[in-house]
C-alpha positions in Angstrom: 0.0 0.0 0.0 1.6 3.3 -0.9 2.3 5.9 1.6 0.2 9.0 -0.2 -3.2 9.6 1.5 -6.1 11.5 1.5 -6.2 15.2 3.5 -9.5 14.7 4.5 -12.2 16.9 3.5 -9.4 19.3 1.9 -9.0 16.4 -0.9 -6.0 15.2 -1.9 -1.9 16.1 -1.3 -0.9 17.0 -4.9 2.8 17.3 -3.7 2.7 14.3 -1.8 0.9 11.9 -4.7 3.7 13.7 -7.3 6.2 11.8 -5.6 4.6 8.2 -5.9 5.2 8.8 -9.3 8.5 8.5 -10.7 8.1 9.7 -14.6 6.5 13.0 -12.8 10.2 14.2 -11.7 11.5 14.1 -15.2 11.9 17.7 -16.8 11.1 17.8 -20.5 12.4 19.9 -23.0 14.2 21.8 -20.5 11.0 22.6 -18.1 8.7 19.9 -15.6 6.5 17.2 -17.2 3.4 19.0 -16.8 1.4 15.2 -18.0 -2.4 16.6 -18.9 -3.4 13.5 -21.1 -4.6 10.5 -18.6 -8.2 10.2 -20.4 -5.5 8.4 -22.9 -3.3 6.6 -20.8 -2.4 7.8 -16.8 0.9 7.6 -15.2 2.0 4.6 -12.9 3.1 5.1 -8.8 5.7 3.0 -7.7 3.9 0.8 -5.8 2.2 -0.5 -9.1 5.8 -1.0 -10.7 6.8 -2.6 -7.6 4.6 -5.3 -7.8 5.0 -6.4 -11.1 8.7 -6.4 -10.5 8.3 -8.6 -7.5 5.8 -11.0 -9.5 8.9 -11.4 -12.2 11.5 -11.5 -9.6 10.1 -13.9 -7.0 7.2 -15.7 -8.3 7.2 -15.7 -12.6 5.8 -19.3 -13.3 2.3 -19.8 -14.9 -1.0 -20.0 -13.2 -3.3 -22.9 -12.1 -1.8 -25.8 -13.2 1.4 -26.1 -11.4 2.0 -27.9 -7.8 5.5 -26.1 -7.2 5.7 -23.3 -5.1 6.1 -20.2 -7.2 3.3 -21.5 -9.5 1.2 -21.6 -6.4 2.3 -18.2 -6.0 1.6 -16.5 -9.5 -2.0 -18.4 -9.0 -2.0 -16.7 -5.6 -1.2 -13.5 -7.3 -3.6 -13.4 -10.1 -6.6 -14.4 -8.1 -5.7 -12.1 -5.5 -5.5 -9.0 -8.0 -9.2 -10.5 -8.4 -10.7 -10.1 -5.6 -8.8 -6.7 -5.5 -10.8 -5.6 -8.3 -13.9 -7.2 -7.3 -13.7 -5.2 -4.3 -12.8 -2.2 -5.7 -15.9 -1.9 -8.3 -18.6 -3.6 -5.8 -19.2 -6.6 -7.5 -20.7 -9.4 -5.7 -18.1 -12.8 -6.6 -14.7 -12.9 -8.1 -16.7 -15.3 -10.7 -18.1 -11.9 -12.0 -14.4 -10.2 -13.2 -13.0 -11.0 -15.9 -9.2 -10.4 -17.3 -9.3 -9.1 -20.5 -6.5 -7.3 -22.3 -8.7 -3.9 -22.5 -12.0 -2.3 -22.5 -12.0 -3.0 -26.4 -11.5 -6.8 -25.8 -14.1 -6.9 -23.4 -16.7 -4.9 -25.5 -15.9 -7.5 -28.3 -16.5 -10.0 -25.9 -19.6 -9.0 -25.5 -20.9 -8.2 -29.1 -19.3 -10.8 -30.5 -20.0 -13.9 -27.7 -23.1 -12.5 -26.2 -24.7 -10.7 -28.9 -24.2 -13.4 -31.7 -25.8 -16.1 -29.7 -29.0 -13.6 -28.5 -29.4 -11.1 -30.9 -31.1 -11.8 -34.6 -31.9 -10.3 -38.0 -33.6 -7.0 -36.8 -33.4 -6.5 -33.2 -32.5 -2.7 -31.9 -29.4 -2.0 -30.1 -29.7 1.7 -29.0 -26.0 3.8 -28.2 -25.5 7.2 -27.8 -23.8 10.0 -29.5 -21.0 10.5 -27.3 -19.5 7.0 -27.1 -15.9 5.7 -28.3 -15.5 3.9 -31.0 -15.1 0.6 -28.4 -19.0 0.6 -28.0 -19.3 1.6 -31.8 -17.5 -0.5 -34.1 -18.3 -3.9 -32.8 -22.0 -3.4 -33.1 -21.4 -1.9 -36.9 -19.5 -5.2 -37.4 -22.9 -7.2 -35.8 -25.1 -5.3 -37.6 -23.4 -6.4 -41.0 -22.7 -10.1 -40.1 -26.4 -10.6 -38.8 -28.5 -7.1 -40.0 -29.1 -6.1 -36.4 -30.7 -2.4 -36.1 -28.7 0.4 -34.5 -30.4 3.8 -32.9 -28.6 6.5 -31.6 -29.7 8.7 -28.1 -28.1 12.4 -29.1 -26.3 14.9 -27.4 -27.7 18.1 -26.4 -25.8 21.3 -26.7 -24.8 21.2 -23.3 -23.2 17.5 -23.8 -25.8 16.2 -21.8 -27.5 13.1 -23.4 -30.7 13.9 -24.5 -33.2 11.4 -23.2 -36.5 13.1 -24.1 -37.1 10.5 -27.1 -35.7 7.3 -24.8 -38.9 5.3 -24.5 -39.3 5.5 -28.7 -35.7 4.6 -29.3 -35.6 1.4 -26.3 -38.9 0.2 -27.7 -38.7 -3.3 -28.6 -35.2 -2.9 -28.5 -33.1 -5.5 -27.0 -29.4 -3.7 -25.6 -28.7 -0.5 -24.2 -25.3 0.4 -24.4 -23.2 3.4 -23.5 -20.4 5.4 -21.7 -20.4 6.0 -17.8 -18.0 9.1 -18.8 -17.6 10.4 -22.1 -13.6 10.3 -22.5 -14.6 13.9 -25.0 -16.9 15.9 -23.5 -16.3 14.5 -19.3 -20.1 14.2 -19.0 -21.1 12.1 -16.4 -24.0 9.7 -17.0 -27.0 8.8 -15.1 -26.3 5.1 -15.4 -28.5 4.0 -12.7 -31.1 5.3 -14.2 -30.2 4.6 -17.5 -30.1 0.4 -16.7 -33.4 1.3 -14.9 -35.0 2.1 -18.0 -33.5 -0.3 -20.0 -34.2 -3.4 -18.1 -38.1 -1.7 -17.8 -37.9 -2.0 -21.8 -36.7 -5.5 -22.0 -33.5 -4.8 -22.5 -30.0 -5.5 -21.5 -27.4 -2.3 -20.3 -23.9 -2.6 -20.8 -21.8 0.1 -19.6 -18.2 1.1 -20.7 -16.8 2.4 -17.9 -13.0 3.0 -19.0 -13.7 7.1 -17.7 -15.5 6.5 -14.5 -14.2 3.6 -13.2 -10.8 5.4 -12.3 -12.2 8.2 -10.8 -15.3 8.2 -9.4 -16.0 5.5 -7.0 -18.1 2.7 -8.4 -20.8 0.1 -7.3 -21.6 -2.2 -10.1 -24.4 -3.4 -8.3 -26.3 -0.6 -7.2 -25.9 0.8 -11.1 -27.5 -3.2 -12.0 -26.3 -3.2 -15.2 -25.3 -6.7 -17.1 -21.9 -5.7 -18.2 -19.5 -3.0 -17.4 -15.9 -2.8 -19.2 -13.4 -0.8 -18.3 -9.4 -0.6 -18.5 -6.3 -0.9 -16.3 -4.0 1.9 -17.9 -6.1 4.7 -16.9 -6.6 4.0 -13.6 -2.8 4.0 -12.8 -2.9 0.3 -13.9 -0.2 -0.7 -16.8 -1.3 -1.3 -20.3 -2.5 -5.2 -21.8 -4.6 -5.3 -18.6 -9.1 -5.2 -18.6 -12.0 -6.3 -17.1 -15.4 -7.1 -17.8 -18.0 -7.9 -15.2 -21.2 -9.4 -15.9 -23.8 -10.6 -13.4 -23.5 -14.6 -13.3 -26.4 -14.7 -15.4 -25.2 -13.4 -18.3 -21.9 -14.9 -17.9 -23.1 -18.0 -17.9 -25.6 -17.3 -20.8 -22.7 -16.1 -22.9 -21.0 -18.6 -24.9 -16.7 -18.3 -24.3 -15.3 -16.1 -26.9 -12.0 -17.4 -27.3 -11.1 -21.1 -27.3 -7.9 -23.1 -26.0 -5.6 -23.2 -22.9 -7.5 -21.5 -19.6 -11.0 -22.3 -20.8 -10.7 -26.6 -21.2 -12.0 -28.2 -19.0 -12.3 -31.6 -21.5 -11.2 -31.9 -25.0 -12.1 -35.1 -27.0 -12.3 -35.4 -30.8 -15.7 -35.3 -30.6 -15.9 -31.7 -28.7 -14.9 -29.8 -25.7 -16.3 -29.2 -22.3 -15.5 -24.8 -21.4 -14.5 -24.6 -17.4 -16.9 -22.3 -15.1 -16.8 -18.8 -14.3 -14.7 -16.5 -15.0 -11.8 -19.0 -16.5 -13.6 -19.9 -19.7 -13.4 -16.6 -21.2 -9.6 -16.4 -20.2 -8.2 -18.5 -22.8 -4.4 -19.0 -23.1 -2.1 -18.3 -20.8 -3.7 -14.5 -18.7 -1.5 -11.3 -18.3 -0.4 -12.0 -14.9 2.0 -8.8 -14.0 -0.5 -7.0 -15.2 -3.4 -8.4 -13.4 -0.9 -7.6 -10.1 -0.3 -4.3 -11.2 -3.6 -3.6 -11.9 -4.2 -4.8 -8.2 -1.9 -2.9 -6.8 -3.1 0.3 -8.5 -6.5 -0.4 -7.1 -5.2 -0.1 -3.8 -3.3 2.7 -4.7 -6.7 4.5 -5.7 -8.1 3.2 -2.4 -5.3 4.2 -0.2 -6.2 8.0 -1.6 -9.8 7.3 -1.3 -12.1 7.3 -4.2 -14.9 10.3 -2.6 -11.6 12.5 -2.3 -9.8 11.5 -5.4 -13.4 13.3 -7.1 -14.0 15.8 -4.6 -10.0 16.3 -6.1 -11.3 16.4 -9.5 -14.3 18.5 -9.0 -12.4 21.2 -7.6 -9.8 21.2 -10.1 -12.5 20.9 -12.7 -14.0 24.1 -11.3 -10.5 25.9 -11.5 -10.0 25.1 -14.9 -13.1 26.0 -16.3 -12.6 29.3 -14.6 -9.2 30.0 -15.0 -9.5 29.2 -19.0 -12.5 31.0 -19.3 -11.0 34.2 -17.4 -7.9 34.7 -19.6 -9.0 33.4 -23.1 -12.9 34.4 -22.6 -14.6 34.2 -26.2 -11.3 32.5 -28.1 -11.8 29.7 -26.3 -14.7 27.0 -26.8 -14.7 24.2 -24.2 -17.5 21.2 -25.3 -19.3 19.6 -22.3 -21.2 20.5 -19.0 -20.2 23.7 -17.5 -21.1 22.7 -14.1 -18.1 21.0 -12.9 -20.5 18.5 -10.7 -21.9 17.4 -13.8 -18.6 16.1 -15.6 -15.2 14.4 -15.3 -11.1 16.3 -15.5 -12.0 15.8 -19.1 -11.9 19.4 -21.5 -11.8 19.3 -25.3 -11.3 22.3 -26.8 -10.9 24.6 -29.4 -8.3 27.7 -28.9 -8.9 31.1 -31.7 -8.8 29.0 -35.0 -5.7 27.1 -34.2 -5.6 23.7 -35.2 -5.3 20.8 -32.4 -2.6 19.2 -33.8 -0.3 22.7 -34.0 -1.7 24.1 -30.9 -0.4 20.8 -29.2 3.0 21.2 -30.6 3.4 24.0 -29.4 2.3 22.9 -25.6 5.3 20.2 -25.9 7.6 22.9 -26.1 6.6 23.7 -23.1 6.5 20.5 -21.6 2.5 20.7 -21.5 1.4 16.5 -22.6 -2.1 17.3 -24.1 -3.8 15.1 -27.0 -5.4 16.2 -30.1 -7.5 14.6 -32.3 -10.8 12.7 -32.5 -10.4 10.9 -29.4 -11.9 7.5 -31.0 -15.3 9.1 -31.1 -15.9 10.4 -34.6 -19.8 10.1 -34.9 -19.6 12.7 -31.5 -17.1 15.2 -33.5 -19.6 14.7 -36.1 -22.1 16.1 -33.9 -20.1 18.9 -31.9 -19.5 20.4 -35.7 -15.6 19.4 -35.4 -12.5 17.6 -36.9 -11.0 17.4 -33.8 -10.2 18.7 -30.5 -7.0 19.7 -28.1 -8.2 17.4 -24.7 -6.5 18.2 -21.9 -7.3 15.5 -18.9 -6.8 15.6 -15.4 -6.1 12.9 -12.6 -5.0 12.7 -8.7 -1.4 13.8 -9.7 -2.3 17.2 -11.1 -2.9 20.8 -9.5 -3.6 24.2 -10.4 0.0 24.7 -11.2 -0.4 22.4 -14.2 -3.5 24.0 -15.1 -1.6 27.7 -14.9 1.1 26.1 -17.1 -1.3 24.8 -19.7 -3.0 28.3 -20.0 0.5 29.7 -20.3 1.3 27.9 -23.0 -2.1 28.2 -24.8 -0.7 32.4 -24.7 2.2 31.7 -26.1 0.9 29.5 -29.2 -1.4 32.3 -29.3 1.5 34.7 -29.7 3.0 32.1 -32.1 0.3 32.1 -34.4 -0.6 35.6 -34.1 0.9 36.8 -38.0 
């Protein structure tokens, strides 16, 4: 457990969390690493590198089948990031988490393993707007290997989803699927609500998760949806690392998706016999480092607590909003909620008529990390009347003074432009 804790109802030590995190102390270009992109990827403490070092050094054998002591221990290791995570997100049995290699493998997972067994010529699977192209492409994919229907919930101009036409669009339909945190605009979701009306419809709710997951704290069972997918590398996990929990229901109803290895239980020439939950959808042999250092940032995450790691967030949300609004008033356009409650450390944006791409060059010379571009969720830039964006993300490591340095060095590509 790392040493970096909450300050109580102040929030969180910025100065303090910095120093769990080793890449943070690295000057760039001549200046700090001021790192403003973790709705991509987020940095790693020390105590998550730690414990996939000690997995390598001490215990690196394979899982579940071995009887010698450090294969006991790497089975030890991996189950135990299990229940880690179970813990973490609420659910009720480590049979409902499942390793996957991302949120985009688990999504697959479920179009391609649940959804081809359930779903037929013509039934309605309603997304939103505002989701990535994880909960997008494998439905397209469905929809032209078996002719389901797709309907979209829009976005509002606030980038609130607009649910005034939801009982039309989840009629007769038989999935609702969508983002807990749209990784573009920050809004947070009702998903309890959402499910709510699904399940009233008939329907099934799957949730990606990949925004919230990491930084609001989450109960999978009090939002009672079927499936929620979320990733390990931006919740201070490494990359190669996922999860997808179902109820056992589901789980059980959904044929495996990948066959070999972890899954067997028997293998004849006649057929095979998949093992129970949640081994037969983890063919092969799993990601074991990850799956400890994917534990280990959970407890990272807890260690900080999750209510002040978003009470962080809120306030910094707040500061941002106000302090780019303040010096850059109408040249800048920020898409999303303006009531920092309402939405995640998330803020895509457009700066005079600057393009992304240049405007983000010119933050690296300054040692400012920001992404730009479509952010894996075209049909949404489609909607907010864009190409692309300059996002700028925030997470427990970041302050104000990162936020003053990104506003500095949106002046000085101003001043670089200016001709």
């Amino acid at each position: 457990m790392n040493e970096a804790g909450s300050t109580g109802s102040a929030g969180l030590d910025v100065d303090r969390i910095r120093k769990d995190f080793p890449i943070l102390s690295r000057d760039v270009r001549g200046t700090r690493l001021v790192y403003l992109d973790s709705a991509n990827t987020s940095q790693k403490p020390q105590s998550v590198l730690d414990a996939m070092d000690r997995y390598y050094e001490r215990s690196n054998a394979n899982v579940h089948r071995g009887t010698y002591l450090i294969a006991q221990e790497a089975t030890d290791a991996l189950e135990g990031a299990r229940g880690i995570v179970r813990r973490f997100i609420g659910a009720p049995s480590d049979r409902n988490v499942v390793f996957t290699k991302n949120a985009t493998e688990a999504m697959n997972l479920v179009v391609r393993a649940w959804g081809t067994k359930h779903l037929r010529e013509g039934d309605a699977v309603v997304l939103t707007e505002m989701e990535h192209h994880a909960n997008i492409v494998p439905w397209h994919q469905l929809a032209e290997a078996i002719g389901i229907e797709l309907r979209w919930i829009p976005v509002t101009d606030e980038g609130h989803l607009d649910t005034a036409d939801l009982d039309r669009l989840l009629d007769g339909a038989k999935v609702l699927s969508f983002t807990a945190m749209s990784n573009v605009l920050g809004t947070v979701t009702p998903v309890a609500e959402l499910v709510a009306r699904a399940h009233d419809a008939g329907a099934i709710a799957i949730v990606d998760a990949s925004q919230h997951v990491p930084h609001i704290a989450t109960d999978v069972q009090a939002w009672g949806a079927d499936f929620v997918a979320f990733t390990g590398h931006k919740l201070l996990g490494p990359t190669g690392i996922g999860v997808l929990y179902g109820t056992e229901e589901i789980l059980e109803a959904t044929p495996p998706f990948l066959g070999g290895g972890e899954m067997i239980l028997n293998v004849t020439k006649d057929g095979f016999t998949h093992t129970e939950l949640p081994w037969k959808f983890e063919a092969g042999t799993p990601m074991i480092a990850e799956a400890v250092g994917l534990g280990a940032a959970c407890e990272y995450l807890t260690g900080l607590g999750m209510d002040a790691v978003r009470q962080h967030e809120v306030e910094l949300t707040a500061y941002t909003l106000r302090t780019l609004t303040e010096r850059f008033g109408d040249d800048v356009t920020i898409h999303g909620p303006s009531e920092p409650a309402a939405r995640g450390g998330v803020f895509s944006f457009a700066y005079k008529d600057i393009h992304p791409h240049d405007l983000t060059q010119v933050f690296d010379e300054h040692g400012v990390c920001v992404r730009a571009g479509h952010h894996c969720a075209k049909p949404l830039m489609r909607a907010l009347g864009v190409n692309a964006t300059a996002r700028a993300s925030l997470y427990v490591y970041n302050d104000t003074d990162d936020i003053d340095a990104l506003a500095d060095a949106m002046d000085a590509a101003g001043q670089f432009f200016s001709f």
